[in-house]
Each structure stands twice: as structure tokens, then as C-alpha cells.
KOLNUVEX-993669 format. One record per residue (C-alpha): x negated, y negated, z negated; residue in one letter. Coordinates in steps of 0.5 Angstrom, whole numbers, padded with zeros to 4 digits, always signed. Last residue first. Layout:
residues N
XYZa...
This chain:
residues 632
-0511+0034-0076x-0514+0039-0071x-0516+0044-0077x-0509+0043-0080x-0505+0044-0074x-0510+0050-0073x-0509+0052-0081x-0502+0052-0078x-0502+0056-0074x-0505+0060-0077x-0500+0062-0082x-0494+0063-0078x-0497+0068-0073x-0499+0071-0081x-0492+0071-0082x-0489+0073-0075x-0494+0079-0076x-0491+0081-0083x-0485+0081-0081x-0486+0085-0074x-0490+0091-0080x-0483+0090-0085x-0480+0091-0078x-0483+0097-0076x-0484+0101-0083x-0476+0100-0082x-0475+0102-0076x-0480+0108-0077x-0475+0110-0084x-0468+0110-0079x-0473+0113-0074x-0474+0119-0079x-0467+0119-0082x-0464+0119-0075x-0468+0125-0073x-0463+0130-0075x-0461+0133-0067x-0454+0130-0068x-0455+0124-0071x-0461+0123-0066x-0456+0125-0060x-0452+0119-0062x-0456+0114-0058x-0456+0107-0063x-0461+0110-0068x-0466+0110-0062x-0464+0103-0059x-0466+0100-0065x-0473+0105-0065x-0473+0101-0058x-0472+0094-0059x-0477+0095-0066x-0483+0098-0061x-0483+0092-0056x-0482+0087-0062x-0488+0090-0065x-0492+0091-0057x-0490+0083-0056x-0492+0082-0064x-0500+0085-0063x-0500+0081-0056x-0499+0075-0060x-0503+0076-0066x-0509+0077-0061x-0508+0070-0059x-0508+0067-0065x-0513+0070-0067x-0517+0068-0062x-0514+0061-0063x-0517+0061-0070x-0524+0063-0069x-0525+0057-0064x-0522+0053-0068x-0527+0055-0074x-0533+0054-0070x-0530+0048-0067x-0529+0046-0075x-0536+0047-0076x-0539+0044-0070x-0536+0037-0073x-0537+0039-0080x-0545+0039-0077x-0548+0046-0079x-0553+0048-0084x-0560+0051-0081x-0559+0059-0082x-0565+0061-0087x-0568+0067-0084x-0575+0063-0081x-0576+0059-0087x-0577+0066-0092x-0571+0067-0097x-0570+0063-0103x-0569+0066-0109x-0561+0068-0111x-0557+0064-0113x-0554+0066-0120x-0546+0069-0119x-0540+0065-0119x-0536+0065-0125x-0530+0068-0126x-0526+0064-0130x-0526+0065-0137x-0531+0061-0140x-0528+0054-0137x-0521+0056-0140x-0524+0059-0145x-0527+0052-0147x-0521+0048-0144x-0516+0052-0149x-0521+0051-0155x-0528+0053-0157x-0530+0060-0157x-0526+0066-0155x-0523+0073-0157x-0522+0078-0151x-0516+0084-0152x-0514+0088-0146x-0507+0092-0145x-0506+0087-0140x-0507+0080-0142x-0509+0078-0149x-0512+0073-0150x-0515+0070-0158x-0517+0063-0157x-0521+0060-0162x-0522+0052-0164x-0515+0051-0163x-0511+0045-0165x-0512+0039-0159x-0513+0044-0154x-0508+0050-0156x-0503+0044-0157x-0505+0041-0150x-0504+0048-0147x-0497+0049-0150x-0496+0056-0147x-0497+0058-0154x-0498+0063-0160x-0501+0061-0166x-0506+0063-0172x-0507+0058-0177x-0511+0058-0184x-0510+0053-0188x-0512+0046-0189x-0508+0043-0185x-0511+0036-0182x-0510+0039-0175x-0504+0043-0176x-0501+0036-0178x-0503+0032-0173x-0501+0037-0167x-0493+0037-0171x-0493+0030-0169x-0496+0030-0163x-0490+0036-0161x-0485+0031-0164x-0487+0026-0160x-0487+0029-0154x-0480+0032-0156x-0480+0039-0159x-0475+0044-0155x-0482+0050-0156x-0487+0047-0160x-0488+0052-0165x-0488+0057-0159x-0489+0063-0165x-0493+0061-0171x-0496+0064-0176x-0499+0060-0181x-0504+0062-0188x-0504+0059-0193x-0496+0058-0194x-0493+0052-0198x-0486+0055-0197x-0483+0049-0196x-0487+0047-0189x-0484+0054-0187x-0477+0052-0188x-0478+0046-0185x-0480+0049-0179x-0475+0053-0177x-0471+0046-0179x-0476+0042-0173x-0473+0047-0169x-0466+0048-0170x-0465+0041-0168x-0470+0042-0162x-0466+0048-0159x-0458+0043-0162x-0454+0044-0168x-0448+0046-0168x-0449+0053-0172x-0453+0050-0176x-0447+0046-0180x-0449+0039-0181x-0449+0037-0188x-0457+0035-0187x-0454+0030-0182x-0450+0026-0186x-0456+0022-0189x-0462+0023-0184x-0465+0030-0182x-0471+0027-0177x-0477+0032-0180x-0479+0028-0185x-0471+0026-0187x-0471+0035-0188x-0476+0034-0193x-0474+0029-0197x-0467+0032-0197x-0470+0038-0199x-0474+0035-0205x-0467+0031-0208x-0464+0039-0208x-0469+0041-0212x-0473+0046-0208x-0475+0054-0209x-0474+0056-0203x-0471+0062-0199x-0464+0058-0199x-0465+0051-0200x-0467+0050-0193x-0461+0053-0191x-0456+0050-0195x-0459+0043-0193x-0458+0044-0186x-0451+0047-0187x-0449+0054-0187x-0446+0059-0182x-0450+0059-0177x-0456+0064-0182x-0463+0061-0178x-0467+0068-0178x-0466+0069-0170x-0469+0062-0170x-0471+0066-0163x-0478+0063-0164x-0481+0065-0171x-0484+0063-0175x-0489+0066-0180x-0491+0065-0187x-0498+0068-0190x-0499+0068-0196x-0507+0070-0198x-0509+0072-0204x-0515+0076-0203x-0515+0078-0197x-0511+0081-0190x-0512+0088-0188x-0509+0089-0182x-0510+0097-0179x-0510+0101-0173x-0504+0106-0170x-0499+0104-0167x-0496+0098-0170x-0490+0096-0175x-0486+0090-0173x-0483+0085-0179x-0490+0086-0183x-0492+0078-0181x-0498+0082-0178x-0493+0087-0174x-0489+0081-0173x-0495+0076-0169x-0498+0081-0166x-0491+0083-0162x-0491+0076-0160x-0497+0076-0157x-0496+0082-0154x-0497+0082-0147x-0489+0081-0144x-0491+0073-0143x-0497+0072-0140x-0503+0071-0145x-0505+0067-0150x-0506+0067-0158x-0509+0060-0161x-0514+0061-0167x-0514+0055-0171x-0519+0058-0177x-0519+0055-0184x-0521+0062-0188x-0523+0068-0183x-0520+0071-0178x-0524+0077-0177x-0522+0082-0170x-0521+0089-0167x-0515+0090-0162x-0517+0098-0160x-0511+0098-0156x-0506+0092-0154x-0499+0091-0151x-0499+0099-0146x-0493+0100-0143x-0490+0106-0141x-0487+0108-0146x-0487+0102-0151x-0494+0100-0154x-0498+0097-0160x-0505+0098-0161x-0510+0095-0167x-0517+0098-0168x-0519+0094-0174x-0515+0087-0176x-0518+0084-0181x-0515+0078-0185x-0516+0072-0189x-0524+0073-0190x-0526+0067-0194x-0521+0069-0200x-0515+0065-0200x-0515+0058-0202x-0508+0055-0205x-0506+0050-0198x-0506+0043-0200x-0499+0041-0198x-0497+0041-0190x-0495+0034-0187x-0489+0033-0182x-0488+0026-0180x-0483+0028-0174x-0481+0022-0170x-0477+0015-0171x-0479+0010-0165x-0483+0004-0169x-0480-0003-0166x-0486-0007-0164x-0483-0014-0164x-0481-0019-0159x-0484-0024-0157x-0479-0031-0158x-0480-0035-0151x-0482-0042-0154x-0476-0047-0152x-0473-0048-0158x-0479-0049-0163x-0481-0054-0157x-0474-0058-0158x-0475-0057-0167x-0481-0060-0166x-0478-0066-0162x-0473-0068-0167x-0478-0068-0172x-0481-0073-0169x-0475-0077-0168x-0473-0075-0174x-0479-0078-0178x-0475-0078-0185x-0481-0076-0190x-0478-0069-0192x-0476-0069-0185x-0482-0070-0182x-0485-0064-0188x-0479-0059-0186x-0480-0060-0179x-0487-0059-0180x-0486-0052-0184x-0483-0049-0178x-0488-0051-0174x-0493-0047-0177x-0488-0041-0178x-0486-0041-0171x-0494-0041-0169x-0496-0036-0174x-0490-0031-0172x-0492-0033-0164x-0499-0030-0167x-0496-0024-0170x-0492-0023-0164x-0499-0023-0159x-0502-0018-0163x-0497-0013-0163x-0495-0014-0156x-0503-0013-0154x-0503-0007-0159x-0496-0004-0155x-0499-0005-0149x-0506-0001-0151x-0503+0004-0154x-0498+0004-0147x-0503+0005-0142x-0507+0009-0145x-0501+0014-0147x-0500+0013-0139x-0506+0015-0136x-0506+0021-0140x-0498+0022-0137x-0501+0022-0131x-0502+0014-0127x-0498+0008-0126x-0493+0006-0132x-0485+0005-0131x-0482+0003-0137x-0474+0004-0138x-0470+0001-0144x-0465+0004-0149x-0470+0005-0155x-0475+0008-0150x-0473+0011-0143x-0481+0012-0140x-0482+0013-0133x-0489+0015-0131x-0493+0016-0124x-0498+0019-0121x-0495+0026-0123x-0498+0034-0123x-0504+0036-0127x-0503+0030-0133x-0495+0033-0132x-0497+0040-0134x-0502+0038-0139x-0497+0033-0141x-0491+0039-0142x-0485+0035-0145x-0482+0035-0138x-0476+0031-0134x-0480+0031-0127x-0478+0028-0121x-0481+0030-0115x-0482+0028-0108x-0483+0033-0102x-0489+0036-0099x-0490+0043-0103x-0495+0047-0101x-0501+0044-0104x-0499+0040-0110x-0491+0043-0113x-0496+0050-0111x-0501+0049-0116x-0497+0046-0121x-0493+0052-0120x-0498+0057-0121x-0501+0054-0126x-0494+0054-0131x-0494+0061-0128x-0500+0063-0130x-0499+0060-0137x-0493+0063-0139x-0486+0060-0137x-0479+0060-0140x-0479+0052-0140x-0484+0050-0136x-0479+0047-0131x-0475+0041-0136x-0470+0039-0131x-0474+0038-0125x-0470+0034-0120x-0474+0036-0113x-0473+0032-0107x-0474+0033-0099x-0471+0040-0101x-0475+0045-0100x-0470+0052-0101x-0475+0057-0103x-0478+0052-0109x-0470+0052-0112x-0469+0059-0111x-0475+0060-0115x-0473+0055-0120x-0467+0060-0121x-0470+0065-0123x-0475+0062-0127x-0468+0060-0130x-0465+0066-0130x-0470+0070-0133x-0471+0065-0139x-0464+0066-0141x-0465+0073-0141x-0463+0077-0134x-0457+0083-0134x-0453+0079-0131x-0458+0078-0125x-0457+0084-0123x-0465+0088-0123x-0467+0089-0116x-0473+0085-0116x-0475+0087-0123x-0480+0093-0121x-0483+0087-0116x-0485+0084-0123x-0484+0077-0124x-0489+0072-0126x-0486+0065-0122x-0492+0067-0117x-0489+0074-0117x-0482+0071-0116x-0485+0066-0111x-0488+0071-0106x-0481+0076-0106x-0478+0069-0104x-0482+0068-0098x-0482+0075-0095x-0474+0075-0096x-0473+0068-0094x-0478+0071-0088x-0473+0076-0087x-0467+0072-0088x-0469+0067-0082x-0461+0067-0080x-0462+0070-0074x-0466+0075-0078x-0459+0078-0082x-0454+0077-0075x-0460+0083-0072x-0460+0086-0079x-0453+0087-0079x-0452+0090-0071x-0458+0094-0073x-0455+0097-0080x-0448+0098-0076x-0451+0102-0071x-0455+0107-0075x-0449+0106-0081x-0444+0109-0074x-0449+0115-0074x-0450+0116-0080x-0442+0117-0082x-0442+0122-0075x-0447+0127-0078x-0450+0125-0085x-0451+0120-0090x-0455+0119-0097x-0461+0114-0096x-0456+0111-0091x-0451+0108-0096x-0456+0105-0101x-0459+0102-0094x-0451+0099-0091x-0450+0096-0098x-0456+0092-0098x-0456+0091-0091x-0448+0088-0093x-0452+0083-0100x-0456+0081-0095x-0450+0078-0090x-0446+0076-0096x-0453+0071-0099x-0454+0069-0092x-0447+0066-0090x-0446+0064-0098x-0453+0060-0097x-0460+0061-0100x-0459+0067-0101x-0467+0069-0102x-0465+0068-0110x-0459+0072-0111x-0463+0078-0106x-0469+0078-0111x-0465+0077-0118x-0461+0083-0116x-0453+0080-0115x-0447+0081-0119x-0448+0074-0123x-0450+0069-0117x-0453+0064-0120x-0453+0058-0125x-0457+0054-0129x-0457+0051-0135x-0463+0046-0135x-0462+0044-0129x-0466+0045-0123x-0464+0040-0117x-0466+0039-0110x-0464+0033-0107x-0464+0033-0099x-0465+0026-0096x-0461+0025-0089x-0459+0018-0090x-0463+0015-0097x-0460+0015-0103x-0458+0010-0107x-0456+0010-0114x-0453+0003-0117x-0451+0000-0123x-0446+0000-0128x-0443+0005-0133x-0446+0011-0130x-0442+0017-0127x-0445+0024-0128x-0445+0029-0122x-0447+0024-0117x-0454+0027-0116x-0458+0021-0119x-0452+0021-0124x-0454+0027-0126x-0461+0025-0127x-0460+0019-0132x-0456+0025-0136x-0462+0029-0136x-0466+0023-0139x-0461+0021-0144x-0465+0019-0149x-0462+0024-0153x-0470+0028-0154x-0475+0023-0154x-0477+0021-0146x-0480+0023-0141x-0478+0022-0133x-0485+0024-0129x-0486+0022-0122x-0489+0025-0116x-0489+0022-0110x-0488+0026-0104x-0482+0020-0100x-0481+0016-0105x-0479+0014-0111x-0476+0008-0114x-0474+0005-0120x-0469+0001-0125x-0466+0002-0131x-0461-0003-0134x-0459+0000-0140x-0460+0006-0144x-0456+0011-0148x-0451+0006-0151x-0447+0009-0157x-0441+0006-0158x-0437+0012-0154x-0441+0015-0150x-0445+0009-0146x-0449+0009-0139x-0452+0003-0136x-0457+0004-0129x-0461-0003-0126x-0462+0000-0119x-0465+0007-0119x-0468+0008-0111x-0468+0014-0107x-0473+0015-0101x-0477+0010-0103x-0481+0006-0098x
């Protein structure tokens, strides 16, 4: 039974009807993904789902009792706060009483006398206010989703404000993960995330999430591993196809070739009878034509596949560079207190794709502008060869100058004829008025496909590319695949777009803290290789030491049993903890510890002791569960 349903939804702006009669359901676990090319209307389809935007016509329905949890693709959060406390207050009640223990801690590092005493007192009074509103296991919970989301504990207490874009909204899927509503709304959820992240997010939306899901994503390696079920808004109209996002493109190549074939041999059939009309008239049979021109009318017209527009980008022959294109020997890059890469050593020789991984803050980008010339290294040397001209791209789009036209841009570093830039720029969706735009409108997808322009006009042997893909639809980023891979040149990219690097790339460069590992093959190859691998069996020992594999049955008696032994060992260990807590809270309440000095090592022991009491409630938690889930 759905636990939300989307019935026959229109909405328009102005002339423009975005889509019409969209119809689905999700239900509860269900995990369904919303694709769609860029001004689809697929974020404006999920406000209207959560009653922010209002359709034309058409019904959303929501079951009584169902929470909706949404990720918007501009997020907002608590300004003032640090990342870590505004992401584990999960309501204004909890949020305020975090932020009052902060406060108290900061105050009691430095407070003496009478002033420490009363901080004592107030700081217990909080904290127990604090635990009743689970804000230490939020607390625990949300530290756990920050580093799974690739945050530094470092950057816990860094004020929100002072986070980038892409900060924010990790930050702000991490309090979304935290509050686990019975619904997710995911606008575009890997944006900003490196690859660890995007697996640690599929693997947590798999195994520790239970609610439904719908997912607004260009990343198909993302959906393929995610969603059993697609919903795709093309020209206006929604489909809805069973499977991942793999199944689906499948799915639909075969529909639209079944389409095809079935609209040619309706044209063939209409043409024929067509012509029979003519003839009986011509020989004035009209009751015979009278009934040609009834069985014209009855046949239900197919409609014709309609060809979406879509980047058609396609780079000249590349000028041949030497065999050797670059070398890079003992290459090092670092910041104080950070090491990027150190003794980088590698050949990249002509035609190769080398793919650039690792997690964001590791250097890839960093590499790419020391060998584009825009960031001197350390120490090492690029030696690129004979007559190479390499062109690098750039993921901020910082370069873009605002204030001029599309077209001024693209003329602006290139030796193009104002009619070849306008060829050039329709390949890459800028029609007529559009190379008129101004830059400074122009959307994250916009800006993207001109960045790409300039580099496709450059005619460059050798590409750099930093998150090309980044704000490109799927059809775009297929596009721009097809292109690469019949590219002539040289290519080194750096990319979270695990399905670029497998259709692309024949080497995977890593780089991951401060080490530097090249690899065979594309990203399912490294991906197999890099893995650590589970060491050879050893011989067979003699019958008599080789234990007899257990039944499941008595396995999993064998494992309860382990279990509520455990279970019950944690119980005295947290009655003794809570025994121990009451009294160290009783302790900092009696003013002769602020008399004697000993606040300040009860104040640390009081701390010690409930990060310790956490802890076991934690663990308590955690078997459990696994004891339900053994019995299930």
C-alpha cells in the first residue's frame, strides 16, 4: 500500500507547461528514483509532494501519521551554530539546550570559586534536561553520520557560516539521515560528495534506513546500487519503469525501438489505405471509399518518437603529440600540516584516459592545476612532450567573466568566427537567443556545458578535466561519455562520476592520504583490485583438528547465547556507570569541592564518566538489536 500517492499532477509557469498528468505511488521502504533532464520540473514535482509548491490540477496524498523528510538542493541551517551541534539539533528545544551545555563547558574550563560551583550545579541540572531529550545519543549518532559523510572530527565545532556550499549540504543530509522520517525527499544527494561518502550513503539508505525514498540524482552508479524503481518526466509526461537505473535504460531503448517499429508500419498501413481511398474515388465507388475512410478514422494514431535535444559535443582530431605526453617525477604538494602527495612519480602516454580518485581534500584538483601551470608544486618535476597543448577545466567556473554574453565568452580566448560559435555553442543547447544570455543568469548546468565549449574550441591534445559532469543531466553526462571515449587525445579527469570513470577511463590514478597508487583498467577494475583481499587458504590441516561446520540452527543458538551473555554483562556494567555518574553529579553539587579545588577533576571525571555511560547505552542498544534480528 502506498504511503504516499501522486495523482494525475499539472503544473505550468506562464505558457510553459512543465508536466502533465503525473501519476505514482511509493510505498513504505520503496525506493524510487525521479530523473529527468535539467527543467523538467523534477525539484518543482517534489515541493508539490511536500505542499511547498501548488500543482495546477491533481492531488498528492499522504497517508495519516507519515513523516516526509526533505534535502533540498539549497539547504538551510542554523547559522551561528557548529556543524556538529546544528546537526544533532534535531528541534529548537534540543538545539537550545546543546547550545546552553556548550556555553556552560567553554565557561567552566576558566571558573574558579563561587562561579564554578553554581556552573557545577547548572551544567548537571542541563545535562540531565539535555539526556531527556536523547541529546546524547543524537549526539553519538550524528558525530557517526559526520564522518561517514567525510568530515573531520576537527571540523565539528567549525560555525556553519563559515562552511562552503558543498559543507553545508552534506551537513544538512547528515541532520536529515539523523532525523529518519518515514519518507526521504532527495534532491540531487551526491552532489558535493566524494566517493567514500556517495558508498557510505548508499550503504547506509540499504542497511540502516528503513523508510521510502525518492531520489532526484544524475549519479546512475548511485541509483543502479539504490533504487528498484524509475520515474522518468520526458516531454512533459511521466513513465514509470520497474528496476535500477541500468534496467531502465534497457527498458527504455527497447520500448522506444518497439515504438519506432510499430509507428513505421502504422505509417505504411495509413499510407495504403490513403491511397485506396483516392483510387475508389477516382473510380467513384463511394460507399466502398466511404468505409476506407471509417477504418482510417478508427485506427489509433502511434505516436512518433520524439528525439529529446542533448549535448552533441564532439572534439576535432587531436594534433598528435609526442608518445610520451607528460612525466611526472617525484611530484609533492602540501599545506601546513597537511601532506596532498609526496614522491608522485608517473608517464602518461598518448590516447590514455586516466581517471583521478580519492576524497575530496586529497589533491586531485590540486594536481590538476599544478599540471595545468595554475599551482606550483613543492618539489618534483612535470615534463610534459613534444608538442603537446593541453587545456584544463575547471569546476568552480571561476574563469567565466559575468558580465559578458554567452557568445562573447566563447569568442573571447578563441579564434572563432562569430557563425562557428554559434554552431558550437547550439551543440552544446545554446539556440538562438540563448547565446545572448548574459553569464552572470546563467544556471550550474548552463555554466557547465559553456566551460566546456571554450575547451572544446581550443582543439587541445591533451584534456584536464575537473568534475566535468558536475550539474550535467544524464543525457548530457552520456554525451559527453561518447564524446571522450571516441576523443583521440589525451585525458586526465578527476571525478566522483563512478560511471564516467567506468565507460572512460583505462587507468585510475588514487590519491588518498598523501600516497599515490596507479591502476590498471577502469573504475570496476580498481575498484576489484583495491579492495583488500582475503588472504590464500592455508592447506588443509590433518582431519582430526578440522572442526565439523555447525547447522545454522545451532549456529544461531550459538550466537544467541553469546549474545544475552553479553547483554546481561552490560547491564551491571551500566547500573555500576549510573551509580558512579549519580555520585560524581552529587559531588559537583556539594560546595566544599569548590572550596577544596577538586571541582575541576570531578568536572573532568563527570565527563569521562558519561561519555563512558553513552557508550554502554550504545552498545546495550546494539545487541539488542542483533538479538531481535537473530530471533527474526
Amino acid at each position: 500500500m502506498p504511503i504516499i500517492t501522486v495523482s494525475n499532477i499539472s503544473k505550468s509557469f506562464g505558457t510553459r507547461e512543465l508536466f502533465s498528468g503525473v501519476t505514482f505511488g511509493v510505498a513504505a521502504s520503496e525506493r524510487i528514483a525521479l530523473i529527468g533532464a535539467n527543467g523538467s520540473g523534477k525539484t518543482t514535482l517534489l515541493r508539490i509532494m511536500l505542499g511547498e509548491d501548488a500543482a495546477d490540477s491533481g492531488s498528492v496524498h499522504v497517508e495519516q501519521g507519515v513523516t516526509l523528510g526533505y534535502l533540498p538542493q539549497e539547504v538551510d541551517l542554523p547559522e551561528v551554530a557548529g556543524l556538529h551541534l546544528a546537526v544533532m539539533g534535531v528541534n529548537p528545544a534540543l538545539l537550545a539546550c546543546g547550545s546552553e551545555l556548550h556555553s556552560i563547558e567553554r565557561e567552566m574550563a576558566s571558573a574558579t570559586g563561587e562561579r564554578a560551583h553554581a556552573l557545577g550545579t547548572q551544567y548537571a541540572e542541563v545535562s540531565h534536561r539535555f539526556d531527556g531529550l536523547h541529546g546524547f545519543d543524537y549526539s553519538q549518532r550524528a558525530k557517526a553520520i559526520l564522518l561517514g559523510l567525510g568530515f573531520d572530527e576537527s571540523e565539528f565545532d567549525k560555525p556553519v557560516r563559515t562552511l562552503s556550499g558543498g559543507q553545508k549540504t552534506r551537513a544538512a543530509l547528515a541532520r536529515l539521515l539523523l532525523l529518519a522520517p518515514d519518507m526521504l525527499l532527495l534532491d540531487e544527494p551526491t552532489n558535493h560528495l566524494d566517493i567514500r561518502a556517495c558508498e557510505w550513503l548508499s550503504e547506509f539508505l540499504t542497511n540502516r534506513y528503513s523508510g521510502a525514498a525518492l531520489i532526484v540524482s544524475h549519479d546512475r552508479y548511485f541509483l543502479d546500487g539504490i533504487v528498484t524503481k524509475v520515474v522518468e518526466i520526458e516531454n512533459g509526461t511521466a513513465a514509470t519503469y520497474p528496476g535500477n537505473y541500468s534496467q531502465f535504460a534497457h527498458l527504455k531503448a527497447a520500448r522506444i525501438e518497439e515504438q519506432r517499429k510499430v509507428y513505421k508500419q502504422q505509417q505504411k498501413e495509413i499510407k495504403r489505405i490513403e491511397e485506396a481511398i483516392q483510387t475508389l474515388f477516382s473510380d467513384r465507388k463511394f460507399s466502398r471509399r466511404d468505409s476506407k475512410v471509417k477504418q482510417l478514422e478508427r485506427i489509433q494514431r502511434v505516436v512518433s518518437v520524439t528525439e529529446q535535444r542533448s549535448v552533441s559535443a564532439k572534439f576535432t582530431q587531436a594534433i598528435r603529440s609526442g608518445r610520451e605526453v607528460v612525466r611526472l617525477s617525484k611530484l609533492a604538494k602540501g599545506y601546513p600540516g597537511k601532506t596532498l602527495f609526496d614522491d608522485l612519480s608517473a608517464t602518461v602516454e598518448r590516447g590514455r584516459k586516466i581517471g583521478i580518485v580519492g576524497p575530496n581534500g586529497s589533491g586531485k584538483t590540486t594536481l590538476l592545476k599544478i599540471l595545468a601551470g595554475r599551482v606550483e608544486a613543492d618539489g618534483g618535476e612535470v615534463i610534459f612532450g613534444h608538442n603537446v597543448f593541453p587545456v584544463y577545466f575547471a569546476q568552480e567556473f571561476d574563469h567565466l567573466v559575468k558580465s559578458r554574453s554567452v557568445l562573447e565568452e566563447l569568442l573571447a580566448d578563441n579564434d572563432l568566427t562569430p557563425g562557428q560559435a554559434r554552431n558550437l555553442l547550439a551543440q552544446f543547447l545554446f539556440m538562438g537567443d540563448d547565446a545572448f544570455k548574459p553569464v552572470d543568469v546563467l544556471s550550474g548546468g548552463e555554466l557547465c556545458r559553456l566551460a566546456l565549449a571554450k575547451v572544446l574550441a581550443q582543439s587541445p591534445n591533451l584534456l584536464l578535466l575537473d568534475e566535468p559532469t558536475n550539474h550535467l543531466d544524464i543525457r548530457s553526462r552520456e554525451a559527453l561519455e561518447d564524446a571522450l571515449r571516441a576523443y583521440d587525445g589525451t585525458v586526465l579527469v578527476a571525478s566522483h562520476d563512478r560511471y564516467l570513470l567506468d565507460t572512460v577511463a583505462d587507468e585510475i590514478l588514487e590519491i588518498a592520504d598523501g600516497a599515490s597508487a596507479l591502476y590498471l583498467g577502469n573504475y570496476s577494475d580498481y575498484k576489484a583490485k583495491s579492495q583488500p583481499v582475503a588472504p590464500e587458504s592455508a592447506p588443509a590441516k590433518p582431519a582430526e583438528k578440522t572442526a565439523r561446520p555447525m547447522s545454522s540452527l545451532k549456529e544461531t543458538e550459538r550466537r544467541l547465547r553469546e549474545l544475552n551473555k553479553r547483554q546481561h554483562s552490560l547491564e551491571r556494567e551500566i547500573d555500576a556507570a549510573e551509580a558512579n555518574v549519580a555520585s560524581l553529579t552529587a559531588a559537583l553539587g556539594d560546595p566544599e569541592s569548590y572550596r577544596s579545588g577538586s571541582a575541576g577533576d570531578l568536572t573532568k571525571q563527570y565527563d569521562e564518566a558519561s561519555e563512558g555511560l553513552r557508550a554502554l547505552y550504545a552498545e546495550w542498544e546494539r545487541v539488542c538489536e542483533e538479538i531481535a534480528a537473530t530471533q527474526g
